[in-house]
N, C-alpha and C positions, 0 to 999 in steps of 0.2 A: 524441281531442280532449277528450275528460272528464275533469276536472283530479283527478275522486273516486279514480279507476279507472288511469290508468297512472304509469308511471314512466318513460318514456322523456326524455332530456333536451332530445331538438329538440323532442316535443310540448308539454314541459311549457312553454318559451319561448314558443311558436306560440298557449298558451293564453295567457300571461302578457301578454304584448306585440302581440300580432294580434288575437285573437279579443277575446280578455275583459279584464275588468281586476282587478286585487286592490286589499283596503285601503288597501296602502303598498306601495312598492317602494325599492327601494337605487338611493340615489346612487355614486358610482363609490369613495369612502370605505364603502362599505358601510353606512353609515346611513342609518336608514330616514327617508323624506319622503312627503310626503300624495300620495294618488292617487285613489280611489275615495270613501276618507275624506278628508277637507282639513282635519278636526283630531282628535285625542284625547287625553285629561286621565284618568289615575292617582286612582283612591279615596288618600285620606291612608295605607291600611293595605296601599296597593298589590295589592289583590287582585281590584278591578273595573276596567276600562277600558272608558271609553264613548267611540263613537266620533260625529262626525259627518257624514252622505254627504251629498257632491257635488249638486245639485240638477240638475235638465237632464240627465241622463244617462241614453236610454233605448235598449231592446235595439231590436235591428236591425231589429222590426216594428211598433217604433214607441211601443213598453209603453216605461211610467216604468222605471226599476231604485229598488227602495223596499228597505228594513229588512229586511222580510222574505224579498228573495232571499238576503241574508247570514245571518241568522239559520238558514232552511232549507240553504245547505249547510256551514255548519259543522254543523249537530246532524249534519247526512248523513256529514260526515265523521267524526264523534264516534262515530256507528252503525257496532259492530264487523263486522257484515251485510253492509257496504259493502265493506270493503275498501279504507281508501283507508290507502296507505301509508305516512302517515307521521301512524298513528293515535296512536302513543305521545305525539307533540307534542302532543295534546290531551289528554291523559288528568289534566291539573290543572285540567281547565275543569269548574266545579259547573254552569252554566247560560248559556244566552247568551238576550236577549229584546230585544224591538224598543218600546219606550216610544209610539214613531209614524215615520213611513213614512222619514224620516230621522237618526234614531238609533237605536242599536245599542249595549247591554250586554253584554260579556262578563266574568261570574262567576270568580274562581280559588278554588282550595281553598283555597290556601296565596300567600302574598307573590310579587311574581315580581321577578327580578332587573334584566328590562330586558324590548321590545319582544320579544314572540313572532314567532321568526322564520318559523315556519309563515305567517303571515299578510302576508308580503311571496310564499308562494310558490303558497297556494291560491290560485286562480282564482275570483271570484264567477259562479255559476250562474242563469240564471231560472226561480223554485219552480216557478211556474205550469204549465210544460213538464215540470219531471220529476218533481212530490211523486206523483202518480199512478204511480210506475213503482215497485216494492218496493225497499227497500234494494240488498238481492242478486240483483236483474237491471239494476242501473246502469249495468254492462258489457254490457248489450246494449239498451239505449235508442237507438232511433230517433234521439234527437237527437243522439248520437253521430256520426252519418255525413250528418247534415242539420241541423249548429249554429245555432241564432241569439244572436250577441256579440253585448257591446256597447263592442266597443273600439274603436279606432284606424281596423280593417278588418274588413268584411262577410264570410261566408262566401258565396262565388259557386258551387264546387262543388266535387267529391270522387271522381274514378277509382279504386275501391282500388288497392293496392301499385302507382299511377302517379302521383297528385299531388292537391296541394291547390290551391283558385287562392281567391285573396280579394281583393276591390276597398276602397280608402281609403274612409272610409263621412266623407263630406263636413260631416257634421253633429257629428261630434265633439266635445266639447266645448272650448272654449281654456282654461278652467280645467285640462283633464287632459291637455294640450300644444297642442290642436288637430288639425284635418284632416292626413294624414299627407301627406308631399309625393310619394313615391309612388303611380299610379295602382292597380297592381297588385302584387300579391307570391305567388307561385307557389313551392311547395315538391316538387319533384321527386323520387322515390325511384329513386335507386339504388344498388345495393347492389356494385358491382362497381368496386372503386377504379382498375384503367384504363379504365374505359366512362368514368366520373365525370372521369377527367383527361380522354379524349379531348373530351367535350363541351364542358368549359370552355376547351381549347385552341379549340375550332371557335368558340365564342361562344353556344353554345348553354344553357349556364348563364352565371350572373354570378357564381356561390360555389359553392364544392365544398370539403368536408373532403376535404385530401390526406393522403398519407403523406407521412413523412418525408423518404424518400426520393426523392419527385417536387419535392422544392423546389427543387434546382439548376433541374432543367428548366424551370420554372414562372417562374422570377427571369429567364431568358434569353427571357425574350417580352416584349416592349417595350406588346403593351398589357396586359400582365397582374402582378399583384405578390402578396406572402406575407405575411398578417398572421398572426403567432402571440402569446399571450396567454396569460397566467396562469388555470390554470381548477382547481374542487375537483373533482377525477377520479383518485383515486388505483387502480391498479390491483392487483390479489392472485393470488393460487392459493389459492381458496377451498374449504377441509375442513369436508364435512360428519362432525360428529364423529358422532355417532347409526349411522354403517355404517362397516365395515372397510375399509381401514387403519387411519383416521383417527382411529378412536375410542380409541386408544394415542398417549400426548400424547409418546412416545419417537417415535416412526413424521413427528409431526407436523414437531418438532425436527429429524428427521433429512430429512426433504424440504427446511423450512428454511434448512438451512445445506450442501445442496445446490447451493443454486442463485446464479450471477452476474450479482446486481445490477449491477455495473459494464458487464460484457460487453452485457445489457439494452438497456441506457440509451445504449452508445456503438455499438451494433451493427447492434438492430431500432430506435430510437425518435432516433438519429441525435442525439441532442446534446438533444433535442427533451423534455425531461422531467430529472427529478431522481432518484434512489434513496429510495425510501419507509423509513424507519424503524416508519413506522406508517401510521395512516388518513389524519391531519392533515396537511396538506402545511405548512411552517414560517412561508409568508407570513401566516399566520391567527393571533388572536391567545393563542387557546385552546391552541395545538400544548404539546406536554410532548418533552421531549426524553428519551430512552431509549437504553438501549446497543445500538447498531449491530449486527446477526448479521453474522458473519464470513462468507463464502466457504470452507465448510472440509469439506472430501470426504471429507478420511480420518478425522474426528469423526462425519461424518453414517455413515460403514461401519460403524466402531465403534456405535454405536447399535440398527442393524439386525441386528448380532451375526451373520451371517452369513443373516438372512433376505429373502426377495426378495420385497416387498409386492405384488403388482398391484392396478391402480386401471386406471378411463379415467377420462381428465381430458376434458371438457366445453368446449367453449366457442363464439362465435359466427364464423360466415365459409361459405368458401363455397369459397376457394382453397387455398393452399400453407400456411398454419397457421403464418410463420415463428417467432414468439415461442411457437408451442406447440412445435413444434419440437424448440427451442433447448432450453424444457424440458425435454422428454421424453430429450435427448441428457446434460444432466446428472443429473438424476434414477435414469436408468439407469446412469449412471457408478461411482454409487455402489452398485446392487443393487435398484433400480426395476424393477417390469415396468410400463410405462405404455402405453396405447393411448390415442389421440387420435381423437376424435370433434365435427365441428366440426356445427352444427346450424343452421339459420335462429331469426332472432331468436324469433319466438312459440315456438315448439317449446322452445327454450333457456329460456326464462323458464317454460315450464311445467312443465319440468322440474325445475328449480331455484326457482324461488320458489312452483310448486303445493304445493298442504298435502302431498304424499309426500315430497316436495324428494327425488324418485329421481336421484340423485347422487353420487359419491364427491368430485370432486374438478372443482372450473371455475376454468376464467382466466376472470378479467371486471372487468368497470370498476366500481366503485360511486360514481355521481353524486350530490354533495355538494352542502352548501349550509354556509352563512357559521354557522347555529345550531347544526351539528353534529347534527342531527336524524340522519342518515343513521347513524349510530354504533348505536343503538338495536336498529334493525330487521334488525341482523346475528347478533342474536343467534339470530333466529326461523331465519336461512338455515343459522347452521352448527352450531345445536345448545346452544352456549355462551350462557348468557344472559348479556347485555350492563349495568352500570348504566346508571342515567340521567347520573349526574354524568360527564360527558367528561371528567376529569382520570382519576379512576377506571376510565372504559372506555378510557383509552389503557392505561392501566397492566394490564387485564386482557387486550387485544390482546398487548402485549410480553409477560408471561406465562405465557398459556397457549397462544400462538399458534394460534387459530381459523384465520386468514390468513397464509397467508407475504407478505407486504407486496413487492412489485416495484418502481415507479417511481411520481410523480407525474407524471399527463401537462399538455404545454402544449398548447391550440387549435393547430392548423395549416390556416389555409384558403387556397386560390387565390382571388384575385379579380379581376374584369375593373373597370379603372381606370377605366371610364367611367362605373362607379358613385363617388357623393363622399360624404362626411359619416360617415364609417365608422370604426365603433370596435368592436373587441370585447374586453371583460376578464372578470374571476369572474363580473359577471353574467350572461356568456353570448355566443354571438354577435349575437342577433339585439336585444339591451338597449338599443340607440339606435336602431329600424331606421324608428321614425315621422322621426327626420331625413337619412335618405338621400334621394339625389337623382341622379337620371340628368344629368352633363353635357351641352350642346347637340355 
């Protein structure tokens, strides 16, 4: 629930939109509008922006939210100590300070181009609760599992790996939309994609990420429907170069052009996504267009010269692995030894994003955002350091291929119709969810 500390992309919504609130957030054009702040104004040299906060807006026990919960967790985020992932996006900030309990300076080095997109996606924090906790025990503060928002919705309480439940906190401000119309909002973990259909066929959920493949079924229930939606989710076959094979950019090329995109995207992900060229999915405005990898088996043989790399590839699940699979079946086609090793999510992520990053090789999603912040901080996973200029880091992805690039995924979720007011697009599922409303 600590916006400093994870990366996961239903928590970071759940912070976004439920719990807490941030400076600004995106309208459904992607541009940014006042939220927390309700206005900010550009230095003539473009290098300060000052913002103004919302007045009335306090946490859930009753505390003002003042200047100084902004200022403390940006510096918190800025503290390498921390850990918060998407530290690179501040690394142009010289200072941030709070004038008085409603406005908020943030310092640049250098000119900036447009709104930092970071600050549509930090979460603001209340100092008071955590300045006493060190940098580098963030990830284990109390407040973590016992929040106080001050957003939309109250934290009510927290069963680990069973659920969250939060009530509409009736005081809301109507400056920052108002009381939510929903009483409740209940976030369910499950992790097993027939449990998770069976329950939403029963009524036992309202929404459940499906697979693909359960959307016939899901359209043939009269009270239940398929919303699918454009999202920045591109997925990869992530090389770590730093360990063997990978660290041979011939090895890398030749897994590359191993594997079928098309077969992917029409096989496991059902129509339901695109064929990635790179990180950027093409809706975005940033995207670079680059030469497509072929499909080409008897290039990737040649490559490997008659050698037979092994690797385990990494990734998350629990069941039958079909996209690891699928891999592993090409991969080897060509002279791959591949073993597949599927892990629970923590275990995965500590394997893969811990400082050893003990890994060869993972399938996984990397969750994006509209600034392309996420580009960055791959450099740290595969070894390859990444620029900052995104035109530049697509060009060093197509390159030197860090990532074998797979598909761009779309949202797929079941929903029971008796919920209304329901939208979900790149900002997420949960980006309208103060105007849902249970039909009578």
């Amino acid at each position: 629930m600590n916006p400093l500390v994870t990366i996961h992309p239903l928590a970071k919504q759940v912070q976004r939109y439920v719990l807490l609130t941030t400076l600004a957030r995106y309208d459904t054009a992607l541009v940014p509008q006042p939220y927390l702040a309700r206005t900010w104004v550009w230095s003539p040299d473009l290098q300060a922006l000052r913002f103004r906060l919302q007045s009335g807006v306090r946490w859930h026990d009753g505390t003002p939210t003042t200047a100084r919960d902004v200022v403390w967790t940006l510096n918190a985020a800025r503290d390498p100590a921390t850990g918060y992932p998407r530290l690179n996006d501040l690394a142009g900030v010289s200072w941030v300070t709070d004038p008085d309990d409603s406005t908020v300076v943030v310092r640049f080095a250098a000119p900036q181009r447009g709104f930092p997109d970071v600050l549509t996606d930090l979460a603001i924090l209340p100092s008071r609760l955590l300045d006493t906790v060190p940098a580098s025990r963030l990830r284990e503060a109390a407040w973590n599992d016992h929040p106080v928002g001050n957003g939309p919705f109250r934290f009510v309480s927290h069963e680990p790996r069973r659920r969250w439940v939060f009530a509409a906190d009736s005081t809301f401000p109507a400056a920052l939309g108002g009381p939510p119309r929903l009483e409740r909002f209940v976030v369910v973990v499950v992790d097993e994609p027939t449990a998770k259909l069976a329950a939403l066929v029963a009524g036992e959920l309202d929404f459940a990420g499906i697979t693909a493949a359960h959307t016939a079924y899901v359209r043939r229930d009269p009270d239940l429907a398929v919303l699918d939606y454009p999202m920045i989710l591109p997925y990869g076959l992530v090389f770590n170069t730093r360990r063997t094979p990978f660290d041979d950019p011939k090895v890398r090329l030749a897994a590359a052009l191993a594997i079928d995109r098309r077969e992917i995207v029409d096989g496991y992900a059902f129509g339901f996504a695109s064929i990635a060229d790179g990180p950027v999915p093409p809706l975005l405005p940033q995207y670079l267009s680059v030469p497509r990898l072929p499909t080409a088996p008897d290039s990737s043989r040649a490559l490997l010269a008659g050698r037979r790399p092994r690797f385990e590839m990494l990734s998350v699940g629990s069941g039958e692995g079909a996209l690891e699979q699928m891999l592993q079946a090409r991969l080897a086609a060509v002279g791959f030894d591949v073993s597949i090793r599927l892990l629970e999510l923590s275990a995965f992520n500590d394997r893969v994003y811990g400082p050893r990053h003990d890994f060869q090789a993972a399938v996984m999603s990397l969750p994006g955002d509209p600034g392309l912040g996420y580009l960055q901080p791959m450099g740290d996973l595969t070894g390859i350091p990444v620029p900052r200029d995104p035109t530049a880091a697509q060009r060093l992805f197509a390159e030197r291929l860090p990532v074998a690039w797979l598909y761009h995924a779309r949202g797929v979720n079941g929903m029971n119709r008796r919920v209304q007011g329901v939208t979900m697009d790149l900002r997420g599922e949960l980006g309208t969810l103060s105007r849902w409303w249970i039909a009578p």
